[in-house]
GUMIMAR-127705 format. One line per field, with one value per atom (N, C-alpha, C, O): residue number from 1; atom name; z, y, x. Coordinates in steps of 0.001 Angstrom, whole numbers, plus 500000, padded with zeros to 6 digits. Atoms other than C-alpha are relative to their C-alpha. Layout:
nudren = [NUM,...] .
marza = [CA,...] .
up = [Z,...] .
north = [Y,...] .
east = [X,...] .
This chain:
nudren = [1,1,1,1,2,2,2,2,3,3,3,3,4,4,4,4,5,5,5,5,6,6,6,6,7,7,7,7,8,8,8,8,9,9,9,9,10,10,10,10,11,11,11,11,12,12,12,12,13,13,13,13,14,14,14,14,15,15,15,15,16,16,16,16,17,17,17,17,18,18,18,18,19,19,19,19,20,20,20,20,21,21,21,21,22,22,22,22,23,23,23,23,24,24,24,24,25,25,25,25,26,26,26,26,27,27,27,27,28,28,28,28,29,29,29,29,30,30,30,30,31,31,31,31,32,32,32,32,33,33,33,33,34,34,34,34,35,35,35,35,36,36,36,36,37,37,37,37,38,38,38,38,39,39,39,39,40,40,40,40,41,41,41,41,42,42,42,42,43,43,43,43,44,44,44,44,45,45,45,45,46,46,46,46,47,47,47,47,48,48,48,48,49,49,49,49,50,50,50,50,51,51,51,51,52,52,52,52,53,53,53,53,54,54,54,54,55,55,55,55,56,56,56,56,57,57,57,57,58,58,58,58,59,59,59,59,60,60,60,60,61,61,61,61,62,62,62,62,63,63,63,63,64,64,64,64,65,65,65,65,66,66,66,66,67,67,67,67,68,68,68,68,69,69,69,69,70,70,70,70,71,71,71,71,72,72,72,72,73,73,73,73,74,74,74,74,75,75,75,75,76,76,76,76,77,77,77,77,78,78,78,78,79,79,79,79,80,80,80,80,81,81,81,81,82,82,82,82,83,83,83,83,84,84,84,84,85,85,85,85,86,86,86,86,87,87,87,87,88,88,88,88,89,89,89,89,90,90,90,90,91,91,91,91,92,92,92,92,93,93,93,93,94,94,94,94,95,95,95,95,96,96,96,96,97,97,97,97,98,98,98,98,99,99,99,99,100,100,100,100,101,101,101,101,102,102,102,102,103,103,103,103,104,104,104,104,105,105,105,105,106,106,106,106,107,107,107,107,108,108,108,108,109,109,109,109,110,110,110,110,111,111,111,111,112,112,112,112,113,113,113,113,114,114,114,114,115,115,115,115,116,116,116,116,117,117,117,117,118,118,118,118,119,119,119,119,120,120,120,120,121,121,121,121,122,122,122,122,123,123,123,123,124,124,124,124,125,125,125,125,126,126,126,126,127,127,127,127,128,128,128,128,129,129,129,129,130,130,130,130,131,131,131,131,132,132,132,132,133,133,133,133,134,134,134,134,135,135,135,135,136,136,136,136,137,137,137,137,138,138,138,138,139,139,139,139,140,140,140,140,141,141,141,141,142,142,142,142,143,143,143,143,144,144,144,144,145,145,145,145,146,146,146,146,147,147,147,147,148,148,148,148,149,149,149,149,150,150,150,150,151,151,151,151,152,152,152,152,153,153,153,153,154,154,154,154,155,155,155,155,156,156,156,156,157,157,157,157,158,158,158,158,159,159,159,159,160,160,160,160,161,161,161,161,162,162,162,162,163,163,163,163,164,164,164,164,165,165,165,165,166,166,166,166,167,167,167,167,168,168,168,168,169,169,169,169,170,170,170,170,171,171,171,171,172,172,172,172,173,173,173,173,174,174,174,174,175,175,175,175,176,176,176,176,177,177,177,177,178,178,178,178,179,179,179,179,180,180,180,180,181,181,181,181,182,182,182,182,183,183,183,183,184,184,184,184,185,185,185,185,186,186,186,186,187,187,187,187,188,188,188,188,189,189,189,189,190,190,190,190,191,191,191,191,192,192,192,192,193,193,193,193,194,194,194,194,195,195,195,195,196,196,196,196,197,197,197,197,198,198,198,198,199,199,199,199,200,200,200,200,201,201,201,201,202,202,202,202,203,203,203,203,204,204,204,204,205,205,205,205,206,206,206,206,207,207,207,207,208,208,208,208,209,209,209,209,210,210,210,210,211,211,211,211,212,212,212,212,213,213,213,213,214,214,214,214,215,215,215,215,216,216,216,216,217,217,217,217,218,218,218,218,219,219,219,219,220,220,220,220,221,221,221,221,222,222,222,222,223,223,223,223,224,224,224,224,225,225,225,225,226,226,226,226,227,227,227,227,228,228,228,228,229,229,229,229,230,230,230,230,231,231,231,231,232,232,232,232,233,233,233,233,234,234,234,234,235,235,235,235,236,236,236,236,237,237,237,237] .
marza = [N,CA,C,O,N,CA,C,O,N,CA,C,O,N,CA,C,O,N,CA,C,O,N,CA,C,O,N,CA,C,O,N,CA,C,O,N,CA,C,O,N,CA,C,O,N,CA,C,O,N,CA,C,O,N,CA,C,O,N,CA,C,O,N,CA,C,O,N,CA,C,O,N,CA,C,O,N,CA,C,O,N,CA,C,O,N,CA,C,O,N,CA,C,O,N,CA,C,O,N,CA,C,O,N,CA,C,O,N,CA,C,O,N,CA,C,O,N,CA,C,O,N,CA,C,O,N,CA,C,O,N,CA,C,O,N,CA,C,O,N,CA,C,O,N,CA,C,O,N,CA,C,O,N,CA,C,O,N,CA,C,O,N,CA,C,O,N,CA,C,O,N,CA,C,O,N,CA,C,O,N,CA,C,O,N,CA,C,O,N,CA,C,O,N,CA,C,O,N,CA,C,O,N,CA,C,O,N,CA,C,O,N,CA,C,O,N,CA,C,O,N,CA,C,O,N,CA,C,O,N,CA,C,O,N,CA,C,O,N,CA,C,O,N,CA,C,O,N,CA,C,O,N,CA,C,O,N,CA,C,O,N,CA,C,O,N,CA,C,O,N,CA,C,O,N,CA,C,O,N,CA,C,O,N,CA,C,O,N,CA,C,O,N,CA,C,O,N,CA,C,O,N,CA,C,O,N,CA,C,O,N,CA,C,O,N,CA,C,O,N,CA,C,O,N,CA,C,O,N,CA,C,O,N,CA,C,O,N,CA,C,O,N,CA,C,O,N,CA,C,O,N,CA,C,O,N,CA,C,O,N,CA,C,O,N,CA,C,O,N,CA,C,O,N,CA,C,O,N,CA,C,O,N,CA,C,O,N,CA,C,O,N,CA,C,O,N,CA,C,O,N,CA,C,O,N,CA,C,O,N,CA,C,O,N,CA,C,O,N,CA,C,O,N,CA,C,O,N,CA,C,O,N,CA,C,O,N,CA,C,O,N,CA,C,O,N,CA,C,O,N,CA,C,O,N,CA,C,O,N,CA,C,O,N,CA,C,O,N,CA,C,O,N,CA,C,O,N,CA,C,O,N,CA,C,O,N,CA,C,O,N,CA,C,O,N,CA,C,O,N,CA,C,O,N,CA,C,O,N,CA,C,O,N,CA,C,O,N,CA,C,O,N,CA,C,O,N,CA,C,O,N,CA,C,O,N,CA,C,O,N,CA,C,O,N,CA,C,O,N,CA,C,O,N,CA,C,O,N,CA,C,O,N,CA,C,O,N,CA,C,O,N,CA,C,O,N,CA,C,O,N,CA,C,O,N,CA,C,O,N,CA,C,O,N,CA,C,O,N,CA,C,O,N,CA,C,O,N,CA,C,O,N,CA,C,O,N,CA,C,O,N,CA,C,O,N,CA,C,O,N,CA,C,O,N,CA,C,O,N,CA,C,O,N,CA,C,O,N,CA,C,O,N,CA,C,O,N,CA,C,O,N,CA,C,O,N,CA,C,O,N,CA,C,O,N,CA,C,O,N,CA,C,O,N,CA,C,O,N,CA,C,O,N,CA,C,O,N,CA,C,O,N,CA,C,O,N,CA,C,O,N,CA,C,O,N,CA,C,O,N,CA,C,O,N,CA,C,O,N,CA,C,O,N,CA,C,O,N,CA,C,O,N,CA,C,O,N,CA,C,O,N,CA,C,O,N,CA,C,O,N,CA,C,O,N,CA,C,O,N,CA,C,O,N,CA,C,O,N,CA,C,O,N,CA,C,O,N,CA,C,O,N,CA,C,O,N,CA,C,O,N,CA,C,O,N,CA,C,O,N,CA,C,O,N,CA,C,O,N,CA,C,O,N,CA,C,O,N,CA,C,O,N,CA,C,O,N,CA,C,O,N,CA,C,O,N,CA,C,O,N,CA,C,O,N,CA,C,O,N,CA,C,O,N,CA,C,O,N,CA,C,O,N,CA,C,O,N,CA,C,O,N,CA,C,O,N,CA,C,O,N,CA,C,O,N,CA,C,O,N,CA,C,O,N,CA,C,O,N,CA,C,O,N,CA,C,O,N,CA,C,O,N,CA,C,O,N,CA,C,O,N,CA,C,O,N,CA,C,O,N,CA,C,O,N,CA,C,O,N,CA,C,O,N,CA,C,O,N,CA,C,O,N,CA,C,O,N,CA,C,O,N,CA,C,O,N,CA,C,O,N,CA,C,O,N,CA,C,O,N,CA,C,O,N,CA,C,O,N,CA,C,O,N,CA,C,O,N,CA,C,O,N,CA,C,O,N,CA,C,O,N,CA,C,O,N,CA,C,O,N,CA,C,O,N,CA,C,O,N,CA,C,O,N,CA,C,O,N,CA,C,O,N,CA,C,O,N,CA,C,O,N,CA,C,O] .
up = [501097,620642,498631,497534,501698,617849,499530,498429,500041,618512,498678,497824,501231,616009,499604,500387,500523,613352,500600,500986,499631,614258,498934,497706,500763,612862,499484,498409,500064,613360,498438,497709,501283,609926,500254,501268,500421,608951,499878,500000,500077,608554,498629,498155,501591,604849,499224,498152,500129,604624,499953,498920,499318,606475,499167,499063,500702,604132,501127,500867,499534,606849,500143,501112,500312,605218,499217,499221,500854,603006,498652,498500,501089,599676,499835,499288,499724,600368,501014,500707,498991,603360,499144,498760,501608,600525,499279,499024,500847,598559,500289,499544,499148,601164,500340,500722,499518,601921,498586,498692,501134,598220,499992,500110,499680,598385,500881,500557,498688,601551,499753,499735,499920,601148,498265,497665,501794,597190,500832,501079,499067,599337,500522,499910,499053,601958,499241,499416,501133,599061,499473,499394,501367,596911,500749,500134,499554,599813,501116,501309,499108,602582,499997,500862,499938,601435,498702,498489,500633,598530,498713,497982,500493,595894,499534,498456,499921,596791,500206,499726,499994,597672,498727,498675,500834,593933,499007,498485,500658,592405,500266,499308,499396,594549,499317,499153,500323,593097,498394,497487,501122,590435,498971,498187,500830,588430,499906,498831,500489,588882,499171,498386,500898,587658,498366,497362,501841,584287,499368,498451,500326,584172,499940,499463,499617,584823,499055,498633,501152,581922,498968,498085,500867,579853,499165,498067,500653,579012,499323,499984,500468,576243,499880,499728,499936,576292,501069,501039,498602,579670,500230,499735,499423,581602,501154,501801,498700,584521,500597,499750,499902,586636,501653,502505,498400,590116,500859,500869,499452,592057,501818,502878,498939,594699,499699,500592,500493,592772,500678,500934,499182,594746,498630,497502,500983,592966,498562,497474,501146,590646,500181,499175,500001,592190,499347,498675,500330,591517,498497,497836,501839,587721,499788,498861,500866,587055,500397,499534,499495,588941,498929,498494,501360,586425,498795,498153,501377,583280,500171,499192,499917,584042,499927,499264,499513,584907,498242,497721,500850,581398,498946,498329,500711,579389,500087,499080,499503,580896,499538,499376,500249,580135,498120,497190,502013,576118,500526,500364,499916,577224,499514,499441,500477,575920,501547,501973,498853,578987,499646,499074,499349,579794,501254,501918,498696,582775,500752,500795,499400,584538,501298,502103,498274,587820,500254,499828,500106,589004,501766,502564,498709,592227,500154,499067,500054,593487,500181,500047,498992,595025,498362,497606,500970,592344,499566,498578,499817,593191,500021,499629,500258,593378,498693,498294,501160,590007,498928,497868,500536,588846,499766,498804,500002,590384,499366,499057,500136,589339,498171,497658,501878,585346,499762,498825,500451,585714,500350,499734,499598,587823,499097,498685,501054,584816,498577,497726,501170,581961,499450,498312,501131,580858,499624,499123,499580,581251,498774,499118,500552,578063,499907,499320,499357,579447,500751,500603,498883,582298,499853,499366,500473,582075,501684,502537,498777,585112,499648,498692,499611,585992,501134,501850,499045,588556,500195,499491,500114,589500,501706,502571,498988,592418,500067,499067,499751,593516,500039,499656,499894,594444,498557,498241,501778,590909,498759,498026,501481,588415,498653,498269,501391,584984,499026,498207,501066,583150,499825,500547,500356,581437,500544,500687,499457,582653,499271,498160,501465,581596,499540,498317,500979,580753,500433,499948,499536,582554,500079,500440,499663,582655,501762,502285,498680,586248,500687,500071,499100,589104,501263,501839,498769,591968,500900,500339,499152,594851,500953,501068,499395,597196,501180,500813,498938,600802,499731,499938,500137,600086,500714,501020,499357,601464,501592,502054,498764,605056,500378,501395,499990,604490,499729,499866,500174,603731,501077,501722,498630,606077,499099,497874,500493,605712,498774,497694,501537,603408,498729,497690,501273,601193,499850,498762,500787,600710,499492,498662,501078,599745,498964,498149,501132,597495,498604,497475,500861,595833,499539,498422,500408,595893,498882,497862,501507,593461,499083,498111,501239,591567,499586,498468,500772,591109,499325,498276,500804,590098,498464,497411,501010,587734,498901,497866,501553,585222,499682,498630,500461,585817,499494,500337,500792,583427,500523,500508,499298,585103,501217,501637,498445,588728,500663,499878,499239,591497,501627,502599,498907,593925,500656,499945,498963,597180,501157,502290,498556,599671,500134,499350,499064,602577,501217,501362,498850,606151,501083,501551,499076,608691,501403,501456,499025,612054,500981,500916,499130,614962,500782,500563,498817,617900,499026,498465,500540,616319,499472,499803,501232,613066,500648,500485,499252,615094,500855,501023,499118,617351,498814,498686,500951,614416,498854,498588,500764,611961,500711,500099,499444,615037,499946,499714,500043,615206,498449,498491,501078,611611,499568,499171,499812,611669,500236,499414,499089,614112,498744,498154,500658,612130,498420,497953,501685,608179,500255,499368,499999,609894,498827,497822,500586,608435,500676,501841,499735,608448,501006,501313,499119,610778,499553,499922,500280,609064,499392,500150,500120,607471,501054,501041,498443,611292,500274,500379,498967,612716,498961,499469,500398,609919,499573,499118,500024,609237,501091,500842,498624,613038,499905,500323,499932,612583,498935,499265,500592,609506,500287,499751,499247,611063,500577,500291,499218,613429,499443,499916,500793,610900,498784,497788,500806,608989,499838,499929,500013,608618,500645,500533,499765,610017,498672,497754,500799,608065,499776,498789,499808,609220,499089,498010,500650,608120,498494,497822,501638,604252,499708,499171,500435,604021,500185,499388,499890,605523,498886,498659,500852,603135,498681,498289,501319,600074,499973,498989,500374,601254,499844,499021,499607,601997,498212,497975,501240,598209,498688,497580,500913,596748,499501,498329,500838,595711,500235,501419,499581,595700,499873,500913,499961,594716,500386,499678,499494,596523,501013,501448,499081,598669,500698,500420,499053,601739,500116,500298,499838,601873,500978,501102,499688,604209,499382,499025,500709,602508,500767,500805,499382,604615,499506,498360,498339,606166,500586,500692,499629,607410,499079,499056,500830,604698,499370,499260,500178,603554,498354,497595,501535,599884,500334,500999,500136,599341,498258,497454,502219,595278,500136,501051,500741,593592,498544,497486,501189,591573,498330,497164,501016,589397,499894,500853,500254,588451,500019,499093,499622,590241,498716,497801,500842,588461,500375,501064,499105,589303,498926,498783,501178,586562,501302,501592] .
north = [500905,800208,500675,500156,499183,802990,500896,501224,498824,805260,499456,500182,500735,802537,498988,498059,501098,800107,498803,498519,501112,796964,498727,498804,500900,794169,498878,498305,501328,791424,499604,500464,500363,789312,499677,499126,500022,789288,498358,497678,501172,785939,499638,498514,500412,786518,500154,499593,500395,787129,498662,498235,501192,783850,499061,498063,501301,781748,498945,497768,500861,780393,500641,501218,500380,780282,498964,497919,501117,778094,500832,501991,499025,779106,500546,501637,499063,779695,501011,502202,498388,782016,500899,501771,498850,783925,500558,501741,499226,783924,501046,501996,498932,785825,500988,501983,499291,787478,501814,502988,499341,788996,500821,502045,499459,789658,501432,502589,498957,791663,501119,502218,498676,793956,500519,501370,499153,794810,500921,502111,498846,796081,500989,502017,499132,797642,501086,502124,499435,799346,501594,502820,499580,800156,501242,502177,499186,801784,500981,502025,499835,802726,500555,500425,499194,804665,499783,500987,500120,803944,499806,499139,499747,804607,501660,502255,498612,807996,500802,501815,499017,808993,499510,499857,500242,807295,501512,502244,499035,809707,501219,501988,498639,812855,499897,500972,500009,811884,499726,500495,500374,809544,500729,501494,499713,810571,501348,501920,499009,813503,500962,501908,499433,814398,499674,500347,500563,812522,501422,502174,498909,815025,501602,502563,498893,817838,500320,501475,499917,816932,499520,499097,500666,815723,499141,499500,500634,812839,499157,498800,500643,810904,498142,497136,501417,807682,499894,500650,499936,806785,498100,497187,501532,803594,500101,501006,499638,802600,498913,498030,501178,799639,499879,500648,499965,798477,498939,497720,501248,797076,499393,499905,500960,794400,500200,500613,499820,794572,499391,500085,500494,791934,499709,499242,500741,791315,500760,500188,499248,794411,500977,501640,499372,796363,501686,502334,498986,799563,500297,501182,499673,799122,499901,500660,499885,798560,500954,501694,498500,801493,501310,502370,498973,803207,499800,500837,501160,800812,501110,501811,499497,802460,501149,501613,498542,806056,500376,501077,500196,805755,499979,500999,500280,804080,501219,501395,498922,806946,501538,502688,498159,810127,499501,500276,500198,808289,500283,501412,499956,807804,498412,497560,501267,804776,499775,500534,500107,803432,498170,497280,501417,800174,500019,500939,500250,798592,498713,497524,501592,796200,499802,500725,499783,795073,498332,497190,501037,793127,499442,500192,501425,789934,499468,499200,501348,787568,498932,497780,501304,785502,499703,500448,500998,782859,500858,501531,499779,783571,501190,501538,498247,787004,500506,501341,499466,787320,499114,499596,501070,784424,500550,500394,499690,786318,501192,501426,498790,789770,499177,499606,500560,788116,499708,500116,500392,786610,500986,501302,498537,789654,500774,500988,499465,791908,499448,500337,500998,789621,501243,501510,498834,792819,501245,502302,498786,794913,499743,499515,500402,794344,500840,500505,499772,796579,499960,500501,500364,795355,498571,497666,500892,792756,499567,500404,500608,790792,499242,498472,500217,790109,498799,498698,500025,788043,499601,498688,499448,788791,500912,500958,499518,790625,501593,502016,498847,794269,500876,501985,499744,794087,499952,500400,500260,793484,499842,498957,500247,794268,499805,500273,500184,792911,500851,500432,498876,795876,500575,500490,499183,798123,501558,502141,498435,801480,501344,501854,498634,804535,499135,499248,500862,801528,500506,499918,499959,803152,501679,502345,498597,806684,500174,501132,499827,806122,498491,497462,501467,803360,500319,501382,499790,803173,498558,497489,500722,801164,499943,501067,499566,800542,499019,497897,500419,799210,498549,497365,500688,797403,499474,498426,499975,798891,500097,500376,500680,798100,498690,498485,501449,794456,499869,498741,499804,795408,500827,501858,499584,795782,501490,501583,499284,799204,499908,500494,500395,797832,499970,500528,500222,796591,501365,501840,499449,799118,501391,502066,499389,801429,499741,500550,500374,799182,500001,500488,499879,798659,501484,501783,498543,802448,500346,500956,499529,802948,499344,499964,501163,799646,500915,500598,499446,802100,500889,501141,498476,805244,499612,500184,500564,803367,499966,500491,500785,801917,501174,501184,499144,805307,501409,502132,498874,808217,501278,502356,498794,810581,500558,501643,499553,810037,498841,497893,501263,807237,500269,500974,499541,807076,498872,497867,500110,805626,499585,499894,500033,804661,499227,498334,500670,803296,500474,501685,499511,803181,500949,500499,498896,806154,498992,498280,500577,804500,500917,502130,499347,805423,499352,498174,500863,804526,499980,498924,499268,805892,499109,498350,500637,804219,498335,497428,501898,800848,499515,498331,500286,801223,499879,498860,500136,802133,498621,497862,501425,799280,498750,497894,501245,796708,499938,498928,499842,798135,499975,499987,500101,797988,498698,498373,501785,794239,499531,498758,500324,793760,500306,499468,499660,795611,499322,499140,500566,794051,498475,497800,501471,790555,499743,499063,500227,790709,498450,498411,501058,787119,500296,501431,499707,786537,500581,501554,499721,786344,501789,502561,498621,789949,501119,502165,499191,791180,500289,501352,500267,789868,500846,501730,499609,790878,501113,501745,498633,794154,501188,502393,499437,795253,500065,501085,499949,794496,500700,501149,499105,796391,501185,502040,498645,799281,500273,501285,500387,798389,500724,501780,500352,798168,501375,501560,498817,801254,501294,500929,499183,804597,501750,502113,498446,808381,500900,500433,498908,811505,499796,499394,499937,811761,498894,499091,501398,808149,500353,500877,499687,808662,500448,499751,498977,811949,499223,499301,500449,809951,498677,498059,501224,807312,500956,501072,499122,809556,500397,500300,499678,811090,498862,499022,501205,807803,499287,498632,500641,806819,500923,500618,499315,810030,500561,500191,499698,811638,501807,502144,498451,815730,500306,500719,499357,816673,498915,497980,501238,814612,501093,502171,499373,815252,498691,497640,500887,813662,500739,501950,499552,813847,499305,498187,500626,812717,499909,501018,500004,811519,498977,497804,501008,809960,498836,498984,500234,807634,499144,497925,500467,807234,499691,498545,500482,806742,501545,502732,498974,808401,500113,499245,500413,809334,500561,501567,499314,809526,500134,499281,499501,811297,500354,500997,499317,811821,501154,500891,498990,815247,499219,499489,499742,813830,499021,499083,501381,810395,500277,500770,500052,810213,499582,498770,500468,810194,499370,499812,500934,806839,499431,498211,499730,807115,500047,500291] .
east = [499669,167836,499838,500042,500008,167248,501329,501770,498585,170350,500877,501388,499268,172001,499987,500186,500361,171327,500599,501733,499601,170782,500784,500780,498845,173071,499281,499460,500851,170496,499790,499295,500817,169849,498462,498032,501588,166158,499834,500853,500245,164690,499974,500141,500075,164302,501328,501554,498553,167968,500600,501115,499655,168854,499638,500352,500774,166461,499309,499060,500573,164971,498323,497831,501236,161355,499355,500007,500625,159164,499941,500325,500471,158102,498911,498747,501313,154628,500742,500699,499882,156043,500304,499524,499339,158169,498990,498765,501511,154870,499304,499061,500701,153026,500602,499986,499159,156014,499851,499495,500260,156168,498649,498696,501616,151933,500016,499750,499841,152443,500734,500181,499217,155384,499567,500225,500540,153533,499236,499437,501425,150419,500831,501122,499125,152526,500454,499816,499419,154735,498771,498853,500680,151702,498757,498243,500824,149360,500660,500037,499461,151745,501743,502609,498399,155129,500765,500626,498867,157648,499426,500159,500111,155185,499671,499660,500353,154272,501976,502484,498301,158345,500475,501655,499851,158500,499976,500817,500739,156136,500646,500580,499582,157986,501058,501636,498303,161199,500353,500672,499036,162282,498648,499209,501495,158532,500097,499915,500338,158566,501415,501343,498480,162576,499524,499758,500417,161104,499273,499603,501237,158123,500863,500259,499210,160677,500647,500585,499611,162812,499485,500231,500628,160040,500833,501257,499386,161769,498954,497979,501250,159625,500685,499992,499389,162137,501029,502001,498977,164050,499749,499088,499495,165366,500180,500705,499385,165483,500485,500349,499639,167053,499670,500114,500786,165110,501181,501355,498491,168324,499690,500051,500586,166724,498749,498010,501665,163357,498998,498014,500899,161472,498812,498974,501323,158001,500355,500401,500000,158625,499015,498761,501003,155808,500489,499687,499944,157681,500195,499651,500476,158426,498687,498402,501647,154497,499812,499340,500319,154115,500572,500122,498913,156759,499552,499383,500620,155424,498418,498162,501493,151955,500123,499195,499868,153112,500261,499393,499890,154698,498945,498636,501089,151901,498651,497965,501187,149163,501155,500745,499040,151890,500246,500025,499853,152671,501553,502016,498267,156583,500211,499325,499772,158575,501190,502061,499180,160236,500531,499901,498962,162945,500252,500731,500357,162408,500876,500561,499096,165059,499690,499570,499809,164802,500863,500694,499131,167600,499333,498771,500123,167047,500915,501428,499272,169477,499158,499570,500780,166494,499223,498600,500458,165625,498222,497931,501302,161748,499403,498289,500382,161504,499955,499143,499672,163016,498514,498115,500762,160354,498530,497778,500868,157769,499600,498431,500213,158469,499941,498907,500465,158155,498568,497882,501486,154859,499074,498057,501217,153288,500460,499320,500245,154472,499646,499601,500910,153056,499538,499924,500915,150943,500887,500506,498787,154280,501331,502491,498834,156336,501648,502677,499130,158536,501062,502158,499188,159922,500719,500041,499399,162603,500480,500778,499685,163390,501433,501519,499116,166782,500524,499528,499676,168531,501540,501969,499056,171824,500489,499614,499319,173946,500097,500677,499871,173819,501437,501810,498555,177361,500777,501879,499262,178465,498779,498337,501367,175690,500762,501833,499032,176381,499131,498313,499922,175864,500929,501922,498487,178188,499700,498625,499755,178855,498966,499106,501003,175709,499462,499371,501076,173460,498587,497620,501340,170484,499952,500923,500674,168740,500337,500907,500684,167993,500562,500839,499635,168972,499381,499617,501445,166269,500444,500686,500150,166604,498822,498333,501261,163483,500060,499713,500360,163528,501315,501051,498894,166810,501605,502174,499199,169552,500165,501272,500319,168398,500608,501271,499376,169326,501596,502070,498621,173029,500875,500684,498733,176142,500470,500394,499721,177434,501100,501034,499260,180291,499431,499782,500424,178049,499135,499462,500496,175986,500426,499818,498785,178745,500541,500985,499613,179686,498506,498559,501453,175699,499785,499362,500143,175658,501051,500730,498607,179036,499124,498692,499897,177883,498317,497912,500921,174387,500313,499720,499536,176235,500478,500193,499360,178009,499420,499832,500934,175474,498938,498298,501196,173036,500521,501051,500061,173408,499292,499885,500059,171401,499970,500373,500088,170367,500170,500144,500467,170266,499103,499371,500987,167304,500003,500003,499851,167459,499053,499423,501447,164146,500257,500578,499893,164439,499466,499305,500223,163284,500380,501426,499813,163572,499879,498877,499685,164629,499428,499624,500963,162274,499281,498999,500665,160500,498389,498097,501469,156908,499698,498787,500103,157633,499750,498933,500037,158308,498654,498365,500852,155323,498762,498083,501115,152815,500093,499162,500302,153969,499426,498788,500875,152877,498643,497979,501352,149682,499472,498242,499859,149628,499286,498167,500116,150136,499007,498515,500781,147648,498620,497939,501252,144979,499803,498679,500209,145733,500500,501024,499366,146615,501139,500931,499166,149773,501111,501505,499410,151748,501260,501625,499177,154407,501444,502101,498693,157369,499963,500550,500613,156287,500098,500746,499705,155579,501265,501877,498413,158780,500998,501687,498652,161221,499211,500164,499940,159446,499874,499887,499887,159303,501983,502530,498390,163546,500615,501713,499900,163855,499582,500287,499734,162992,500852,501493,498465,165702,500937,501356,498826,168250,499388,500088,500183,166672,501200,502372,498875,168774,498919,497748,500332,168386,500698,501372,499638,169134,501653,502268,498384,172822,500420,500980,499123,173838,499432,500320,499906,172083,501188,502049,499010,174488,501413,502347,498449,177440,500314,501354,499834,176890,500211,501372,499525,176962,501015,501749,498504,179925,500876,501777,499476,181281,500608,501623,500194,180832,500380,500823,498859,181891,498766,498699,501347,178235,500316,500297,499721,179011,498955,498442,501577,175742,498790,498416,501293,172883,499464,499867,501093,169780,500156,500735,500545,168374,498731,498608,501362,164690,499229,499730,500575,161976,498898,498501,501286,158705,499160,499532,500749,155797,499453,499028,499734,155397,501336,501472,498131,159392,500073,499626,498939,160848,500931,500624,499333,163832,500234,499804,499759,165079,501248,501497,498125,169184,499576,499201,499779,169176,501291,501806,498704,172313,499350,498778,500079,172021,500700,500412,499098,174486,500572,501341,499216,176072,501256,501900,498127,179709,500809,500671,498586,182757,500731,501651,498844,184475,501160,501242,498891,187325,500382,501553] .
């Protein structure tokens, strides 16, 4: 059942939760995030290209932001280096976008959005940077050919990419995972199926070509997760 993504919708796709579940839902995948993967392939990547071109003012735009854990992560990285940073992170989910406002309160930075991946309403080169984080999992390959242009589009210098590495390992250790940080169900269930529905090496690369990216990487950064970078913001003239 790993050879190829699974199709299955997630439960948090579907909407079939509560809003406390969502609540916990949000809580959970911050931790997860913040101790366990997609802040550390942050730091390897989009953080450290900044530090590379000592940029002292940059932007960036978090496209399926969720709480926002990764702009405070950026908002902070910022504030501790003396950089002036803009911080968007776009949601379609009402609550996500609700939540990611009040959890940055100390973040006058970060501007919460909510809005569509498939059609961001920005104008073309509105962002330094366009970061996605544990996103494009939840999208049919269509779409996320299309979310990938609609990132190239609006980012000026790079677009970064994390997501899950598809694997037996990965699938066996997140249960035990569960088990050990009593993680809620809905959490369990739809992050045992996002693995599922995760990606290997091959598919990143075929998706870049797919979208037209000539210069890009595929990276692995522990634990499973992958990074797709574009060297270079496509030319879709």
């Amino acid at each position: 059942m790993f050879k190829t993504r699974s199709l299955k919708p997630e439960r948090i796709d579907t909407g079939d939760y509560t809003p406390d579940e969502y609540a916990v839902f949000l809580r959970e995948i911050a931790f997860i995030n913040r101790y366990f993967g997609d802040s550390r392939a942050l730091r390897k990547t989009l953080l450290r290209d900044i530090e590379r071109l000592d940029l002292r003012d940059f932007s960036v735009l978090d496209v399926g932001a969720g709480s926002g854990e990764l702009l405070r992560l950026i908002a902070k990285f910022a504030q501790v280096s003396d950089r002036k940073a803009q911080l968007t992170g776009i949601d379609l989910n009402e609550m996500s976008a609700d939540t990611m406002q009040t959890a940055s309160d100390d973040f006058p930075a970060i501007s919460p959005v909510r809005g569509d991946a498939l059609s961001l309403p920005f104008a073309d080169n509105s962002f330094d940077y366009a970061i996605s984080s544990l996103f494009f999992h939840h999208l049919t390959d269509e779409q996320i050919v299309a979310a990938l242009k609609e990132m190239s589009r609006v980012a000026r210098r790079r677009v970064i990419v994390i997501d899950l590495e598809r694997s037996v390992k990965a699938w066996l250790l997140y249960k035990l995972f569960c088990v050990a940080y009593r993680i809620s169900p809905l959490v369990r269930q739809d992050g045992s199926l996002s693995i599922r529905k995760g990606f290997q090496v091959e598919e990143f690369e075929n998706i870049a070509v797919d979208v037209g990216l000539d210069e890009f990487f595929v990276t692995r950064v522990a634990p499973y997760r992958l990074v797709l970078g574009s060297r270079t913001a496509i030319d879709l003239r």
